[in-house]
N, C-alpha and C positions, 0 to 999 in steps of 0.2 A: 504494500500500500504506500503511497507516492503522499508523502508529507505537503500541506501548504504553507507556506512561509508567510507572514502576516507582519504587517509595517504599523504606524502609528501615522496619523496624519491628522489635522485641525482639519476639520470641514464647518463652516459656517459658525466658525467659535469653539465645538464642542470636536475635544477627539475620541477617535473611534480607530477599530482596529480595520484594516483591508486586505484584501491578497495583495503580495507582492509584487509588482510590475502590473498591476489592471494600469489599463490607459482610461485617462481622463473620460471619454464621453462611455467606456463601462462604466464609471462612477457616475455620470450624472444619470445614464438608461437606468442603475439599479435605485434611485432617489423617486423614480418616475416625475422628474420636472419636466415641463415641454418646454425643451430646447428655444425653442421660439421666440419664447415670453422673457427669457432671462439671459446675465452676460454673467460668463466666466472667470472667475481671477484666482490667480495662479502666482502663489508668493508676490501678491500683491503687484502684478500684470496682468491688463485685461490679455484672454485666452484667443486668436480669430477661429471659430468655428471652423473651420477647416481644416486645423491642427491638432480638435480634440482627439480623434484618431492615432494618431501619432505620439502624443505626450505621455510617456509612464511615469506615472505617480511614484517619489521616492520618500523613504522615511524621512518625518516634520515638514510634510510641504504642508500647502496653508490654503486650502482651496474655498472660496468666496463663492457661491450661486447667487445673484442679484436680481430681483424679480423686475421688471418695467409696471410700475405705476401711472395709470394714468390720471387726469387731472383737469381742472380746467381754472 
């Protein structure tokens, strides 16, 4: 049986523990946010969608979901 290795990461303030190497937009699918609605920050850089793919989350990254409020 093939062990998971599991990181520490801030997400939205609180930490929580994750697999190791998920990339970014596995984190945001398993949050179920719609992508859409929200911008990503990543050690306090916004994320470009195009990238979440791509990005493997390391232990203490710092990842921000920011909802779009609308207003008038």
């Amino acid at each position: 049986m093939k062990k998971i290795n599991k990181i520490k990461i801030k997400l939205n303030g609180k930490y929580i523990k994750i697999q190791d190497k998920i990339t970014l937009f596995n984190l945001i699918k398993k949050t179920k946010v719609p992508l859409k609605k929200v911008a990503i920050e990543l050690n306090q850089e916004i994320v470009n969608r195009k990238m979440l793919n791509k990005i493997k989350l390391k232990k203490n990254d710092k990842v921000e979901i920011v909802h779009f409020i609308g207003g008038g």
